[in-house]
N, C-alpha and C positions, 0 to 999 in steps of 0.2 A: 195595521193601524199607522203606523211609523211610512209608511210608503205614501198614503194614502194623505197623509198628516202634507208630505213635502210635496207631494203632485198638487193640495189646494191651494198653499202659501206660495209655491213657486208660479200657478197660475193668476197670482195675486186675487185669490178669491171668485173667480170668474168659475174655478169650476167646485161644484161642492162637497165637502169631505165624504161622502156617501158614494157621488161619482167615483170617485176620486181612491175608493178603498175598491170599489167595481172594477175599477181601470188596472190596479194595482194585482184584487184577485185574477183577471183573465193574465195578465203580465207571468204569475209567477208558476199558471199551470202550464202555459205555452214555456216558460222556459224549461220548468223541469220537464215538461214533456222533449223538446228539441235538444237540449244540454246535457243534462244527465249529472251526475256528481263531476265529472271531470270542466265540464262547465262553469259548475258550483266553484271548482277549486280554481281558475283562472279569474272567474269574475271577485272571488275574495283577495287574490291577488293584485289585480287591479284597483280595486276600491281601497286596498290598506293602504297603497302607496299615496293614494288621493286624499285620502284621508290623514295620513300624516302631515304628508307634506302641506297640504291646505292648510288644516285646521292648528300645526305647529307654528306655522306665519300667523294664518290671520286669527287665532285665536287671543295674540299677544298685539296687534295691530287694532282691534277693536279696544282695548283699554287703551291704550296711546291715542288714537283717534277722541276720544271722551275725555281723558283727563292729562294725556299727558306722559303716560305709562304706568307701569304694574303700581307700582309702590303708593302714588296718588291716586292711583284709583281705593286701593285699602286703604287712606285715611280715611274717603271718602265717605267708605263707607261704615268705619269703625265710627264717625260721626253724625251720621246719619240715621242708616240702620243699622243699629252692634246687632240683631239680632239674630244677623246673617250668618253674624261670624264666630254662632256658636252651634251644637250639635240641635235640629231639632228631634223634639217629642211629643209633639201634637195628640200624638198615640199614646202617652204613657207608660209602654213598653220599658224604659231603661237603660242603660248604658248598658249591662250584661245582656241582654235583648239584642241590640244595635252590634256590639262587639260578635256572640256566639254567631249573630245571622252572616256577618260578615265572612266570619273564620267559615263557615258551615259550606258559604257560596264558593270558597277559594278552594275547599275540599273536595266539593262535590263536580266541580267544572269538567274534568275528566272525564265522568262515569256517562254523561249525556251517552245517547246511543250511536246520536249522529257523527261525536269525535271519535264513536272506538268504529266507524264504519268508514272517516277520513283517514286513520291512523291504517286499516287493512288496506287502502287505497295507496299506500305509498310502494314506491317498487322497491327500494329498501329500506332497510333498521339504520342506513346513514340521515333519509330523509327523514325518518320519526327523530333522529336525533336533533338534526338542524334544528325542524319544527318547534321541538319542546324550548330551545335557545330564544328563539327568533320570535315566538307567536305571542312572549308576554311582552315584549317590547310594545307591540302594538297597545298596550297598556296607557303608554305614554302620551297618548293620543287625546286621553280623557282630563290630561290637565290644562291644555289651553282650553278643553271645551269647559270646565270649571270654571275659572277664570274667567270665560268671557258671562257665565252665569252669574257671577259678581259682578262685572261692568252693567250688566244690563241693570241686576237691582238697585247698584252705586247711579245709576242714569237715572234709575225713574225716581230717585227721591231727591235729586236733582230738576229733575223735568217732568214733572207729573203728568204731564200730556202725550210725552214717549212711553211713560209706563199705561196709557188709556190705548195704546195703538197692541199692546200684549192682550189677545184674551184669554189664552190659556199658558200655564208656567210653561208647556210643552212647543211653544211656539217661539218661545223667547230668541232662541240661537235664530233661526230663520229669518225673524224678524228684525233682527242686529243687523243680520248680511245686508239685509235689503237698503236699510236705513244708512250701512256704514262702507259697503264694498261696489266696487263695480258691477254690474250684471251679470260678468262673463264670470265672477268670483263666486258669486252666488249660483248659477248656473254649474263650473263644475263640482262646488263641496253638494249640489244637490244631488247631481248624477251620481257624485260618490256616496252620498244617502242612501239613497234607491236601489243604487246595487248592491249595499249590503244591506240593507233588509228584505229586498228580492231574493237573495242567498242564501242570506240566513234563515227565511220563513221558507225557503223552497230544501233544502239540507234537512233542516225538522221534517217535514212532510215526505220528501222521498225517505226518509230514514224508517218513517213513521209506516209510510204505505210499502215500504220492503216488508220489513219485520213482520207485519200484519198476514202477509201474501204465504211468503215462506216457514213462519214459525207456526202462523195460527193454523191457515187455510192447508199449504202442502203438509206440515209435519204433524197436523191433528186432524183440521176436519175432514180435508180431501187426499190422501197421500198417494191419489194414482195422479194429482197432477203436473206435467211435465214442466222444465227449466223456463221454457218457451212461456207455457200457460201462468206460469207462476209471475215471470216480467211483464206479461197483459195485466195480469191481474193486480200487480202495484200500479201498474199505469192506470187506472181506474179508478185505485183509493188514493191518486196523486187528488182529483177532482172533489173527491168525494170529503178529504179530510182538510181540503181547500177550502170549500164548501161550508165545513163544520167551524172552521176558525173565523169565517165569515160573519157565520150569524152571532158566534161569539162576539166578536167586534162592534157588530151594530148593536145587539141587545143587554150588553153587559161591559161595556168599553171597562169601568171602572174593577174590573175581578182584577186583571193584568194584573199587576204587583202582587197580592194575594193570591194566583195560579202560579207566579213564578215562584215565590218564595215557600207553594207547599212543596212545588216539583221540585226542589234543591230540596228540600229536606228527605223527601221519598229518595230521590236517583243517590245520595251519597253514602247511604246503608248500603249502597256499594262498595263503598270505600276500603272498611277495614277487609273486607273477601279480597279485591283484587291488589289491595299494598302489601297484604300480609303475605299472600301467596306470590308474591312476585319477590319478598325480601326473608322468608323464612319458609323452614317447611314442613311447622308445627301444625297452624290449622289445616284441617280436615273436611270432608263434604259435611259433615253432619253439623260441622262448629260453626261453617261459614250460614248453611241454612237457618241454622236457629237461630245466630245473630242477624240476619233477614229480618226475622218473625218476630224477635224482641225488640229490635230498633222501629219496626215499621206499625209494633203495638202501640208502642211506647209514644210514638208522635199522635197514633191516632185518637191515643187516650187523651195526650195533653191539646192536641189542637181543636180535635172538637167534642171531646167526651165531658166537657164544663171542670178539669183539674186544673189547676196552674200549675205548671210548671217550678222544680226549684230552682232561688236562688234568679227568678225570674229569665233562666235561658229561654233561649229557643225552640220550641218542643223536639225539633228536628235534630239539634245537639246534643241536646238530655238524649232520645233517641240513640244516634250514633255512639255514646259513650257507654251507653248501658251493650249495643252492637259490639263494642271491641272486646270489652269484658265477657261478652256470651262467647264469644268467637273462642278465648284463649281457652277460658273453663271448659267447657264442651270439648272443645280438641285435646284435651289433656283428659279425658278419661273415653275416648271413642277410638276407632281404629284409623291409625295411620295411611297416609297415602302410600299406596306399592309402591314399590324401588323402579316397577317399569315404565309408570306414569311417573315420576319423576324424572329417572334417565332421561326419557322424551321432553319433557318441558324445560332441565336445563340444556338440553341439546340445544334446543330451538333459542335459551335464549342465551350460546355463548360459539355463534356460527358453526354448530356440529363439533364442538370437543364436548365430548362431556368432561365436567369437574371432577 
């Protein structure tokens, strides 16, 4: 959607978001198919630097350009619209709401499938270190694009006629560039658009169509098929679950936020399994499963079994908290992990001394 979103704005409408998400699907099967993850990992390299370095400029140049700079632009709007400049709740959800989804998403970030399959892809435990330094940086990224999400509102209640030229809130940055930078400015923070949600939605999808090939197909349904037959066989669910995000897109554009926000609740009941067992070495297989089973109840009770949730969290944090609590009880009266599966795991995670 986001691909597809920058190919119609940057063809200044000429071509239509429909095309335009088409253009984007054929784009991002031919790449994972030509690319592969190490592909994946150059083009995210490429695109953070553009993206920094762009959107760190011209994120701060678009309020100067409008009023003058940062600080005029927030009277601007503290007089204008205050209602910018406060948390919304359109939803009625809550600050405990707003706060737990928050904490939930910074939790769960890790546990996606496709970082713990970039994280194997590194050639050492030096690069996973760099990475885990370097990658929240990119973080910083999202504050000039805030900022210029203020100048645009601080604009149109100023110019009512620049805010008639915005039709969707989604369009806003795009439509800054065009109105406030040179073409060639706009041109590359779009390239750097495109290639990271060509990488991002291609990383999901091969992660997606591995896992599927080798966990489901070789290790369950089919397990006479070969290393060989199993890499055909993602390359086919590369299309196929291409395909499936596809019609998601056109027929339900509005789930997005609401698919993201159940998958962060579901993938972070990983959580307390792999911190626990990575910094102690009390939980056990049985503690870690049934904190699974009680975290991923527990959401599915509060988010669609008509409960609310206390204290108005998250259902996915309620979840995960009643998860660490099963984790510890459970492990304290089940059996311990051997001494040999442990030898081997801290081997592995202290370059072959054991402790």
């Amino acid at each position: 959607m986001g691909s597809g979103m920058i190919v119609q704005l940057a063809s200044g409408g000429a071509i239509s978001w429909q095309w335009a998400v088409l253009i984007s699907f054929v784009a991002a099967v031919i790449f994972v198919y030509v690319s592969g993850l190490r592909g994946i990992g150059w083009t995210n390299f490429m695109q953070a630097i553009i993206m920094l370095v762009g959107m760190a400029s011209v994120g701060f140049l678009v309020s100067r350009n409008y009023f003058g700079g940062v600080g005029r632009m927030f009277e601007t709007l503290a007089e204008l619209r205050p209602t910018h400049l406060v948390l919304p709740d359109t939803s009625g959800n809550g600050m405990f709401w707003y706060a737990s989804t928050a904490l939930l998403s910074g939790l769960g970030f890790w546990m996606w499938p496709h970082l713990f399959a970039a994280t194997y892809s590194a050639k050492d435990e030096n690069v996973v270190r760099r990475n885990a330094v370097i990658l929240p940086l990119y973080q910083l990224a999202m504050v000039p694009v805030i900022i210029v999400g203020f100048a645009v509102a601080a604009k149109g209640a100023v110019d009512p006629s620049f805010g008639l030229k915005i039709a969707k809130p989604d369009h806003a940055m795009f439509v800054t560039l065009l109105d406030s930078t040179p073409p060639w400015v706009v041109g590359l923070l779009g390239a750097g658009g495109l290639a990271a949600s060509i990488s991002t939605s291609s990383g999901l999808i091969l992660t997606a169509a591995n896992l599927t090939a080798r966990n489901i197909m070789q290790k369950g349904l089919l397990p006479r098929m070969t290393d060989m037959q199993v890499a055909r066989a993602g390359r086919g669910l590369v299309v196929l679950y291409t395909a499936v995000a596809l019609v998601f897109a056109f027929l339900a554009p509005s789930m997005l936020v609401n698919l993201l926000i159940v998958g962060y609740s579901g993938i972070t009941q990983f959580f307390p399994g792999v911190v626990l067992g990575l910094f102690s070495e009390r939980p056990t297989k049985w503690g870690v499963i049934s904190g699974l089973v009680v975290g991923l109840s527990a959401l599915f009770m509060f988010q669609f079994g008509g409960i609310k949730a206390p204290f108005d969290l998250q259902p996915g944090f309620v979840g995960l908290i009643l998860n660490f609590a099963t984790v510890w009880v459970v492990s304290a009266f089940t059996e311990p992990v051997d001494d040999a599966r442990l030898n081997r795991f801290k081997s592995a995670l202290s370059d072959g001394e054991v402790a």
